[in-house]
C-alpha positions in Angstrom: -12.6 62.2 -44.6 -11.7 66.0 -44.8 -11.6 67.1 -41.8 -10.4 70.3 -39.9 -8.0 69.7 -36.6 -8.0 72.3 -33.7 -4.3 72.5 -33.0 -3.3 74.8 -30.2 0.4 74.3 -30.1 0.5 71.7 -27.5 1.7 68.3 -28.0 -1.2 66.9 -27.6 -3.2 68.4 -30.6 0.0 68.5 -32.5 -0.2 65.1 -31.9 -3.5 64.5 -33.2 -2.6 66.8 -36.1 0.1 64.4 -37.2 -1.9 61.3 -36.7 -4.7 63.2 -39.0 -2.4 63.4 -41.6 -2.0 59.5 -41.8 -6.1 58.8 -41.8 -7.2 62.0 -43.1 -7.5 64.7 -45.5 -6.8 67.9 -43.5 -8.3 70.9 -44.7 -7.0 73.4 -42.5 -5.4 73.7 -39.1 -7.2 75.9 -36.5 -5.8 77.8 -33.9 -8.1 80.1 -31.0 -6.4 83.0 -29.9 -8.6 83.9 -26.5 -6.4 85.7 -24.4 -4.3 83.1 -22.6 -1.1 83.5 -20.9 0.5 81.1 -23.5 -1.7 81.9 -26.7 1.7 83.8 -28.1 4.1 80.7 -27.3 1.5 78.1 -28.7 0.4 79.1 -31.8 3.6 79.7 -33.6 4.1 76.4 -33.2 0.8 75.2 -34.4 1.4 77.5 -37.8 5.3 75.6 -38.0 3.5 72.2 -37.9 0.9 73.1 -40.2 4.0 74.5 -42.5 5.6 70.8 -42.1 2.4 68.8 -43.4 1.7 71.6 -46.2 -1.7 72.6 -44.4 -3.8 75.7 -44.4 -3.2 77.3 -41.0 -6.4 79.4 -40.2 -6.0 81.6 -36.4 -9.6 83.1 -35.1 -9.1 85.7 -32.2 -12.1 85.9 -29.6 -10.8 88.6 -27.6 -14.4 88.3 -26.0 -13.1 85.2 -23.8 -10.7 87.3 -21.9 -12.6 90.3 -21.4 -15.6 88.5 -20.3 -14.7 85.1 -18.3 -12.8 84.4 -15.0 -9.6 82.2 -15.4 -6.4 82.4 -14.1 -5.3 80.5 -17.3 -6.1 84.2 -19.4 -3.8 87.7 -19.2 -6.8 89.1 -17.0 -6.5 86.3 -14.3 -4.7 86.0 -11.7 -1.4 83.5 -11.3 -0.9 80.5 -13.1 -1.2 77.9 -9.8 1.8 75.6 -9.6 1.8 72.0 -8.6 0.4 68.6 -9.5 -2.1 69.3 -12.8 -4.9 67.1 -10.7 -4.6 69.2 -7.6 -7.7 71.2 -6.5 -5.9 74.1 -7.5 -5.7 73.4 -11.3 -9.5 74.7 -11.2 -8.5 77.8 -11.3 -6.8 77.4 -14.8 -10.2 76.3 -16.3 -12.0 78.4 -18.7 -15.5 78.0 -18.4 -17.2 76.2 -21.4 -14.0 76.7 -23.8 -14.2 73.8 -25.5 -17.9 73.8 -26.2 -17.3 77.5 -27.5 -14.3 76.8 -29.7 -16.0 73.5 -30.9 -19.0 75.7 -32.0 -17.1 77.8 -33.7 -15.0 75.4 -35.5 -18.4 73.7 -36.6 -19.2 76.3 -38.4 -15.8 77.1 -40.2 -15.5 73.7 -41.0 -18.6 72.9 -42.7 -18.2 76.3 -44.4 -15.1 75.0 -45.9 -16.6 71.9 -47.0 -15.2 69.8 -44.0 -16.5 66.4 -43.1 -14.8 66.4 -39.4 -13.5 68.3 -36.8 -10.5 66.4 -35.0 -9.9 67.3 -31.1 -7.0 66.1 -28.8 -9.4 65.5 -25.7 -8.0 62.6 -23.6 -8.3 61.1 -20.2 -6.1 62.9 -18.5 -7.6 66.0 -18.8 -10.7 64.6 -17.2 -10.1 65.5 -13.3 -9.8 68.9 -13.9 -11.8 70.0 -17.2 -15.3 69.0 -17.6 -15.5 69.6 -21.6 -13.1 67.2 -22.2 -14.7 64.5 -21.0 -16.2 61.6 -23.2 -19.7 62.6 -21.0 -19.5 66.2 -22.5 -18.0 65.0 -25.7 -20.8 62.9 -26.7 -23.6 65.1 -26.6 -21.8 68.3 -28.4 -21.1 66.0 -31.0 -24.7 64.6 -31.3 -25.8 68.6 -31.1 -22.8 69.5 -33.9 -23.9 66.5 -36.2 -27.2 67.3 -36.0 -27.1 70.9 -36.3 -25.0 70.8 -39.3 -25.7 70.0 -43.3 -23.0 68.0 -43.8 -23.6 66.1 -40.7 -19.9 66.9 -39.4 -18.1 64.1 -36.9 -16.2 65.0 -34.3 -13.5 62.9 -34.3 -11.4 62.1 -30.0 -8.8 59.7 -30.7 -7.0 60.5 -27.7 -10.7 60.7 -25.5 -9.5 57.3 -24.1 -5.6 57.7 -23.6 -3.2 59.1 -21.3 -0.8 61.8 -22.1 1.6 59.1 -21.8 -0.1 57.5 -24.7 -0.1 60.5 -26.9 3.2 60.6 -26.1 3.9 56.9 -27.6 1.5 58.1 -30.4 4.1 61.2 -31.4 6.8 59.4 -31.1 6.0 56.7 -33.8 4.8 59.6 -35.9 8.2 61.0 -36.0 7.0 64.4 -33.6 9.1 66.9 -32.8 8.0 67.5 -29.3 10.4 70.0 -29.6 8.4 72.0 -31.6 5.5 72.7 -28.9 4.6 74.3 -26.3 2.9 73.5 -23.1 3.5 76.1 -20.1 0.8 77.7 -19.3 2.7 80.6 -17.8 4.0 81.7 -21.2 7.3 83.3 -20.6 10.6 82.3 -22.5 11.0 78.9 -21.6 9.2 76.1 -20.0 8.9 76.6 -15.9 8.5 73.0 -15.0 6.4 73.9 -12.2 3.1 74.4 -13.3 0.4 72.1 -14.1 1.3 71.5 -17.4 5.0 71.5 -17.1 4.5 68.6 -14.9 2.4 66.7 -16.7 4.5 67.2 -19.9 7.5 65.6 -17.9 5.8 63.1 -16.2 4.1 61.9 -19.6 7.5 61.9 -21.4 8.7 59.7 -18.4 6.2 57.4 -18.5 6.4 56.6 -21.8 10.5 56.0 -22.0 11.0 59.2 -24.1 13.4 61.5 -23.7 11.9 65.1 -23.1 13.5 67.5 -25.1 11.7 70.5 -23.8 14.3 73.6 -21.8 12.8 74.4 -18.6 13.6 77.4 -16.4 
């Protein structure tokens, strides 16, 4: 199937980009730039892996996301929350309705590239804290996408049922360079360790018995 991936940077959709490679044809990579803290630490990444497979690399700025929605997560917020990424105060990282926006949008640049899927790194750990990731919002959006598009275009979660931990496994036997991504949501030179992320990124490299390359502050 030719399919386009939405690969932020992180190691979960760089992930999912890899494992594309293996089932899929990939027409193009996509990367969102909205406005968060870590847009400008992700998405270099996302274009290197993109470089590595030989894929189109495509970057769509919606400037409209930070001027317009409340999250701490974008540069008009207010401080990236540290802590436990399934404490109460992980909410405020949440940007309302993102993926169902940058799903939308990918719709239609993939079918008018002549795409067949779009691929999304969605999993189960996400779930606590972010409501469009979960299979319950997945499902419908992609009965809405398939239905509201020619080429009936599949949205393709093969993460929606995993554990970072897992996609973590997954990368591994792909031959990922984990070093290669990003995952702080604070954005600054290197990784903090503290927030959200950064502690589910070590925690998911421990649970899966791999050593964590990433540098943190």
């Amino acid at each position: 199937m030719k399919v386009v991936v939405l690969v932020s940077g992180g190691m979960d959709s760089v992930t999912a980009l890899h494992h594309a490679a293996k089932n899929h044809e990939i027409v193009a990579g996509l990367s969102f730039d909205y406005g968060s803290k870590h847009n400008g630490r992700e998405i270099p990444f996302a274009e290197w892996h993109c470089e590595q497979l030989g894929v189109r690399h495509q970057v769509m700025a919606l400037p409209f996301i930070n001027a317009h929605f409340q999250s701490d997560l974008l540069k008009s917020g207010g401080d990236i929350p540290e802590g436990h990424y399934e404490a109460d105060n992980m909410k405020q990282t949440v940007v309302p309705f993102r993926n169902g926006i940058l799903l939308s949008i990918a719709a239609g640049f993939a079918e008018s590239i002549g795409a067949e899927g779009l691929v999304i790194a969605a999993h189960s750990g996400d779930h606590a804290i972010y409501p469009d990731c979960r299979e319950e919002f997945m499902r419908p959006m992609a009965e809405a996408i398939a239905a509201g598009t020619y080429a009936d275009l599949q949205i393709i979660r093969p993460f929606i049922d995993q554990r970072k931990e897992d996609i973590v496994s997954v990368g591994a036997e792909l031959g990922v360079d984990f070093s290669e991504t990003w995952s702080c949501y604070k954005g600054g030179e290197l990784h903090c360790g503290k927030c959200g992320t950064c502690v589910e990124r070590k925690e998911a490299f421990a649970i899966a018995g791999v050593e964590d390359p990433t540098v943190y502050s």
